[in-house]
C-alpha positions as CSV (number, residue, x, y, z in Angstrom):
1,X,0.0,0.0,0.0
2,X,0.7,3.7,-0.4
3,X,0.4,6.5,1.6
4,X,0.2,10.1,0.2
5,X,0.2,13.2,2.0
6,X,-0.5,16.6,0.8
7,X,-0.6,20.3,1.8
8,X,-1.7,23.7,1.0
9,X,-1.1,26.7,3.5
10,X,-3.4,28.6,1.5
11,X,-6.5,26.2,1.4
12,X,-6.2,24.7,-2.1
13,X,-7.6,21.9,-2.1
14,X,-6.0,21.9,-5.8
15,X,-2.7,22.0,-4.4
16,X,-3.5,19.7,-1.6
17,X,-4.3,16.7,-3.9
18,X,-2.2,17.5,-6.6
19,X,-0.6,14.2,-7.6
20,X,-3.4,12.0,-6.3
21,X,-4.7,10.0,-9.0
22,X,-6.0,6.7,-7.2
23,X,-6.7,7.1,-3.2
24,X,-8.9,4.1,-1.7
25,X,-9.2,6.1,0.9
26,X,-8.8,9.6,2.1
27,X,-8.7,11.9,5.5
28,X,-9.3,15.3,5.4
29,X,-7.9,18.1,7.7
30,X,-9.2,21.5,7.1
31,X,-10.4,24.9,8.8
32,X,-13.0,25.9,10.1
33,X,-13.7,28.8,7.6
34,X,-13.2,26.6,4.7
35,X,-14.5,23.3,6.1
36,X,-17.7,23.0,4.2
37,X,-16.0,23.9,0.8
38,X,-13.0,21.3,1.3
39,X,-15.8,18.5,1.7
40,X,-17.5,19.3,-1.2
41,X,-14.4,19.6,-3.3
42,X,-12.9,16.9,-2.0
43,X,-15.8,14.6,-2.8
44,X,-16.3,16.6,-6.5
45,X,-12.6,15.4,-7.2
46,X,-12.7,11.5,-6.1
47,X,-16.2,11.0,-6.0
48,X,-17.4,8.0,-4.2
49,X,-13.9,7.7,-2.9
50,X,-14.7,6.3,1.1
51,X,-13.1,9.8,3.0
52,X,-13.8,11.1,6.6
53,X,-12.8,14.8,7.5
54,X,-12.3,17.5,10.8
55,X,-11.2,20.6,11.5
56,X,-7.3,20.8,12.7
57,X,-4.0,21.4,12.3
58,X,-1.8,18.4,10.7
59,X,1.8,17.6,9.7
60,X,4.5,15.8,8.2
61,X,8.1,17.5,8.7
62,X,6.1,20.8,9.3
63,X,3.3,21.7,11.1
64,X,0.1,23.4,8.8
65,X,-1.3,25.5,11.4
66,X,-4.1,26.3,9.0
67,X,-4.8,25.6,5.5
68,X,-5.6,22.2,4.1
69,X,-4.1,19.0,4.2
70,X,-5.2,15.5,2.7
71,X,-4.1,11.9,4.1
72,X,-4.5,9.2,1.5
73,X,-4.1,5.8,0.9
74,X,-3.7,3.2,-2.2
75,X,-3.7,-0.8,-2.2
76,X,-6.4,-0.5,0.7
77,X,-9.7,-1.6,0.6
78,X,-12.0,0.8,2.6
79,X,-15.2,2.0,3.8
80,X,-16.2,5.1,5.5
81,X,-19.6,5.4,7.5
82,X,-20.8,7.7,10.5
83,X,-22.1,7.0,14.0
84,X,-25.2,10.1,14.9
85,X,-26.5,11.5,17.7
86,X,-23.5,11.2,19.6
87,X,-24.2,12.9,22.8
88,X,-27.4,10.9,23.4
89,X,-27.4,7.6,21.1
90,X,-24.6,6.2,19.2
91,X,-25.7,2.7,19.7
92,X,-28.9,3.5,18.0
93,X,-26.4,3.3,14.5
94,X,-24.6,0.3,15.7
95,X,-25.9,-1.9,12.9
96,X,-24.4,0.4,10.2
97,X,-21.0,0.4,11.9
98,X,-21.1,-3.1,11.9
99,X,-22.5,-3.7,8.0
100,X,-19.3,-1.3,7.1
101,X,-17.0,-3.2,9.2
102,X,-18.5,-6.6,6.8
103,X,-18.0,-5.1,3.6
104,X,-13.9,-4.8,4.3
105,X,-14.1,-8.5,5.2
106,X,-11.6,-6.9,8.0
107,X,-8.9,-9.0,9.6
108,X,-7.2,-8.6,13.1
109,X,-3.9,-8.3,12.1
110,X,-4.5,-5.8,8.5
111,X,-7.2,-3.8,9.6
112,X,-7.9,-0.3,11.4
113,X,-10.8,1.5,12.4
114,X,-9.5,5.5,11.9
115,X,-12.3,7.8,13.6
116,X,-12.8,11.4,14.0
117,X,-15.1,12.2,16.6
118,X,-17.2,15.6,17.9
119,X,-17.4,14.8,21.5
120,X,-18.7,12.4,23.9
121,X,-15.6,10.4,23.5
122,X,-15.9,7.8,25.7
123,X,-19.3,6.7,25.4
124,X,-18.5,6.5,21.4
125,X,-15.5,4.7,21.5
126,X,-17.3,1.8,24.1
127,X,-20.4,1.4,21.7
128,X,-17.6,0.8,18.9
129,X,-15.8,-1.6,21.1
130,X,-18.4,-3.7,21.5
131,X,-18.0,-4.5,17.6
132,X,-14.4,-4.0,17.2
133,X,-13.2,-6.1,20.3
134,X,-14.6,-9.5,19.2
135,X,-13.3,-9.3,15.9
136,X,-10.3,-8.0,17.8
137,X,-9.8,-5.2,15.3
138,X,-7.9,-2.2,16.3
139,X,-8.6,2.1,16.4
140,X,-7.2,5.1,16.6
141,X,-8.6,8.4,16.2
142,X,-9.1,11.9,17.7
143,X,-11.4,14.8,18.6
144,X,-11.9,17.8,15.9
145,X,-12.6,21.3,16.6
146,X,-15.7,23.2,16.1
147,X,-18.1,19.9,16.3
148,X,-18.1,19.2,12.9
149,X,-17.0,16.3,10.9
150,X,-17.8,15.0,7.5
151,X,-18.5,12.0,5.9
152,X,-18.2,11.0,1.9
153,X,-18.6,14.5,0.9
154,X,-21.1,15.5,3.5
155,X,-20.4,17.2,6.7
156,X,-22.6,16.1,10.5
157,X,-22.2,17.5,13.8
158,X,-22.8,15.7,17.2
159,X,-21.2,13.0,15.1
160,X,-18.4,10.1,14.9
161,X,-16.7,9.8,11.3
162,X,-14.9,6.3,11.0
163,X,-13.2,4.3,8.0
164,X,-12.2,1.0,8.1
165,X,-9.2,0.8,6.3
166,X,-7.5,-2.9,5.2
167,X,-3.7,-3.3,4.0
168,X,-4.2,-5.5,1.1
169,X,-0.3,-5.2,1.2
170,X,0.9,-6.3,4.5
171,X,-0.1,-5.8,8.4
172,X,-1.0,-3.1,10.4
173,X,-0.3,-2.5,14.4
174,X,-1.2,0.7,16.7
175,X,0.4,2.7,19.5
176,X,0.0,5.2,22.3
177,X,2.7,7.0,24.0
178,X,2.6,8.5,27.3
179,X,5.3,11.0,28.1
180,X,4.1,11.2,31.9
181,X,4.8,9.1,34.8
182,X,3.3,9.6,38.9
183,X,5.0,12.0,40.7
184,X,7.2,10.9,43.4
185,X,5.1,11.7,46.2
186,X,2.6,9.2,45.2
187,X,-0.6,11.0,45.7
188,X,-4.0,9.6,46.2
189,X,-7.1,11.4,46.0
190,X,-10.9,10.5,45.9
191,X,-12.7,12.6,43.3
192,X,-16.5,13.7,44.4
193,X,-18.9,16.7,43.7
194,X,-18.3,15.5,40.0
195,X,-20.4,16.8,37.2
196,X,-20.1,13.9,34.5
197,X,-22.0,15.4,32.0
198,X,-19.6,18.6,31.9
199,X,-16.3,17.0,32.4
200,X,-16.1,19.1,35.9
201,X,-13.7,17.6,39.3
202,X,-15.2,18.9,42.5
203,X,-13.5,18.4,45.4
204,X,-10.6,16.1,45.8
205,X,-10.1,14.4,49.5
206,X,-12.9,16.9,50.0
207,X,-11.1,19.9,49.7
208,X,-12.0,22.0,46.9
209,X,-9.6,20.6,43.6
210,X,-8.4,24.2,42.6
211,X,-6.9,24.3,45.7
212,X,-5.5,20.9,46.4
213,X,-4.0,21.6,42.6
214,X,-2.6,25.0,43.8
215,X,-1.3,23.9,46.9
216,X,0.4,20.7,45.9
217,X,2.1,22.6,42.9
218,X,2.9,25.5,44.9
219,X,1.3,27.5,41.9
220,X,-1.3,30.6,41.3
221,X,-4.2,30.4,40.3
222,X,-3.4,31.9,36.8
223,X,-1.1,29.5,36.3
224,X,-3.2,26.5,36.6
225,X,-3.5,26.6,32.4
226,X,-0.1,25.8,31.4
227,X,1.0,24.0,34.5
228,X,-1.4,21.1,32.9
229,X,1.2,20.6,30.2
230,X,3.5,19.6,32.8
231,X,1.4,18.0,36.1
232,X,-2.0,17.0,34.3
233,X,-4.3,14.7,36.5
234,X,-4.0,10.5,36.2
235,X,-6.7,7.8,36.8
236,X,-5.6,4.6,38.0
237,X,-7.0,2.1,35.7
238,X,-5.4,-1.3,36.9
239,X,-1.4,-1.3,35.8
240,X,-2.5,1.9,34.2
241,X,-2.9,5.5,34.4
242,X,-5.1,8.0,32.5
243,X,-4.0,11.4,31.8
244,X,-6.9,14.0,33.0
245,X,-5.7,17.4,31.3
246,X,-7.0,20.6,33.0
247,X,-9.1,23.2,30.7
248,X,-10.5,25.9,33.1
249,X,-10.8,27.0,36.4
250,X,-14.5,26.8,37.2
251,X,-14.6,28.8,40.9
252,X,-13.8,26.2,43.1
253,X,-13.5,23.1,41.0
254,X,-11.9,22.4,37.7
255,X,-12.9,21.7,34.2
256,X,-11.5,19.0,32.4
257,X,-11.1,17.0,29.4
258,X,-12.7,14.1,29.8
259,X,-15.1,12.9,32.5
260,X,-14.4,12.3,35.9
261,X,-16.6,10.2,38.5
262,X,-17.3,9.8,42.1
263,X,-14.6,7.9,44.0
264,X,-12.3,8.0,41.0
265,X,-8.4,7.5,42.4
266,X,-6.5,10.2,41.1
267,X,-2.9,11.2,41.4
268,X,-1.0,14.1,39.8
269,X,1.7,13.3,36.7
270,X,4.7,14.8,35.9
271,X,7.3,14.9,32.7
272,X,9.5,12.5,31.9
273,X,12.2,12.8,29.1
274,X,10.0,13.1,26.5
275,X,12.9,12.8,23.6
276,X,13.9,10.0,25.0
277,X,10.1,8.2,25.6
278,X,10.1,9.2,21.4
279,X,12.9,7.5,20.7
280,X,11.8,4.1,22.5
281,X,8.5,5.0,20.7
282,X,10.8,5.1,17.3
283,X,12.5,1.9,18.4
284,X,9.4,-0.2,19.2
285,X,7.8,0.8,15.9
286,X,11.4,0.1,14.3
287,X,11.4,-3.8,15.9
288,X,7.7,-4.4,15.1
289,X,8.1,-3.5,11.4
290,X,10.5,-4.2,8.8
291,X,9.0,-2.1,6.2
292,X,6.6,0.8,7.0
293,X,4.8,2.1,3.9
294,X,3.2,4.8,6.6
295,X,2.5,6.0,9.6
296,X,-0.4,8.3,10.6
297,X,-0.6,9.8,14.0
298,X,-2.7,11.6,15.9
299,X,-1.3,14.3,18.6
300,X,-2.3,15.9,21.5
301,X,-3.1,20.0,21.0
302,X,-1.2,20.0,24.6
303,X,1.5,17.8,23.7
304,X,1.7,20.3,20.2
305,X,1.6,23.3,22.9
306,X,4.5,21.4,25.5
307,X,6.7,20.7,22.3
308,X,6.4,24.0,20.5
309,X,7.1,26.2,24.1
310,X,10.3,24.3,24.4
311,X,11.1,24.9,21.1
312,X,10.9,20.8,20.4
313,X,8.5,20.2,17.6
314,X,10.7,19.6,14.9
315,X,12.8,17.5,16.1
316,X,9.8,15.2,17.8
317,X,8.7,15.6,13.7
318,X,12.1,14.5,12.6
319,X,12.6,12.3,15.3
320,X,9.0,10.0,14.1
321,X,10.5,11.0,10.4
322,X,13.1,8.4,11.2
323,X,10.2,5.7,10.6
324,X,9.5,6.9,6.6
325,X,6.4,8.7,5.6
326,X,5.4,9.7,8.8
327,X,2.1,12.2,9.3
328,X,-0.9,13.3,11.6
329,X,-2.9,15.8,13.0
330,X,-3.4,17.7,16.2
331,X,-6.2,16.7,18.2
332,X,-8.3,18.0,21.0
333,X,-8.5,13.9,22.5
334,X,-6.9,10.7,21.2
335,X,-8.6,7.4,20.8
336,X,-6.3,4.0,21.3
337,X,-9.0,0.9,20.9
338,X,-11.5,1.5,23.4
339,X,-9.8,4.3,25.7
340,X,-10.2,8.2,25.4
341,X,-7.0,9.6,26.1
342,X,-5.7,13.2,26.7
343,X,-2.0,14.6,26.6
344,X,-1.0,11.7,24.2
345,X,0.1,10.4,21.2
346,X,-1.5,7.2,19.5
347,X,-0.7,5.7,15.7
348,X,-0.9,3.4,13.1
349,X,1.4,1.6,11.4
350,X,0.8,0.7,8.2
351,X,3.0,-2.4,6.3
């Protein structure tokens, strides 16, 4: 198989596919003022072509902040659907999901589910599982901006975009890399005065969690923002940990990224070398495969924001450039099988 990769700062779709003359399959990442005009190009120019599209940045060697950027593949066969009604009902379009995942005639070790999603994460990415784990295929995917996503040339909100996509030519495997570890001190806290639906942490070891944050980090309150890219929250999840990232200070209690419940264990993260976690990343992938025809990733916006503040995004991008024809996109949440991660990267790895 083939992967092609193409960019326009400008947002010419022209200039972004230029080159392209037989994609099986195709990923769009766009902007949100030319979103809606992307789709409908893209679909005018491959027609009936399986695609999926969102609104963020992406990359290769260089980051497109903006602009247009287009993710194909040849030698796959592929099928893209979407999952509705995401915040109340995704289950209610299970059957489709499953028909699509048919028509592939998918195996576990040469096929991947690649989803863009516009919220409710978690709840999405457990109504796929329930498909995807007995046939023990694998997903990655991520969260756009602005709640829109699109489909075969036609654009949803409160809505999960997904394409199966299988290597006629060879395997595929998928990764997540966490650049955090506990902090020293070990701490343990009980999460309660949640508010599920709106992602919010209440009190931690009933104190109010701006506070214990503040007081543990020694930090101001204005600082709580950025000192997320360095000490975000973790869930203990058996051998496991979650990364919570912080989004806002809500008075006493904070705003997060994904949900957190009653009687959650939490414990606060720090750094670790992150070059060096990229290499063993680089390594891993290295071992796995002997020939990579590509790789497609799916960042963070945190990680892009830790990276770029210590002046470290191009060489992570060179660094993952090591394994071929590397690319992605910056996302507001990553999906790795069934989890919903924040602060991460995941991938796939394409034969």
């Amino acid at each position: 198989m083939k992967q092609f990769f193409g960019t326009s700062n400008s947002g010419d779709l022209r200039e972004a596919i230029k080159g392209l003359t037989s994609p099986s399959a195709i990923l769009l990442m766009s902007n949100a003022d030319q979103f809606e005009e992307h789709v409908s190009q893209l679909e005018a120019a491959f027609p009936g072509v399986p695609s999926i599209g969102c609104i963020d940045m992406c990359y290769d060697t260089r980051v497109i902040e903006k602009g247009v950027g287009i993710v194909a593949y040849e030698g796959v066969t592929a099928v893209a659907g979407v999952l509705e009604q995401v915040s109340t009902m995704p289950v209610k379009y299970i059957q489709r999901f499953k028909d699509d995942l048919d028509k592939v005639k998918a195996g576990a070790n040469d096929t991947v589910c690649i989803d863009f999603c516009t919220g409710n994460d978690a709840c999405v990415l457990t109504t796929m599982s329930s498909v995807l784990s007995s046939k023990r295929i694998a997903l990655v995917g991520g969260t756009g901006d602005a709640g829109k996503v699109s489909v075969n040339g036609k654009v949803y909100t409160d809505a999960d975009a997904y394409v199966f996509v299988k290597n006629n030519g060879g395997k595929v495997g998928v990764y997540k890399e966490n650049i955090y570890r506990p902090m020293e001190a070990g701490y343990r806290m009980v999460a309660s005065k949640t508010d599920r639906s709106n992602y919010i942490m209440g009190d931690l070891n009933s104190r109010g969690a701006k506070q214990v944050y503040m007081d543990i980090l020694q930090i101001d309150e204005k600082d709580i923002g950025t000192q997320t890219f360095q000490n975000p929250f973790g869930r203990f999840n058996g051998q496991d940990v979650s990364i919570i990232a912080i989004k806002d200070v809500v008075g006493s209690t904070l705003s997060c990224y994904r949900q957190v419940n009653d009687s959650d264990v939490l414990t606060l993260l720090e750094l670790k070398d992150y070059n060096e976690v990229v290499s063993e990343t680089v390594n891993r992938i290295k071992r796995d495969f002997s020939h990579i025809s590509g790789v497609f990733s799916i960042n963070c916006l945190f990680r892009y924001l830790l990276f770029s503040q210590n002046n470290d995004m191009q060489k992570y991008l060179n660094s993952m450039g090591q394994l071929g024809n590397h690319v992605g996109m910056v996302g507001y949440g990553e999906h790795y099988n069934n989890q919903f991660l924040n602060q991460t990267m995941t991938c796939v790895v394409f034969e």
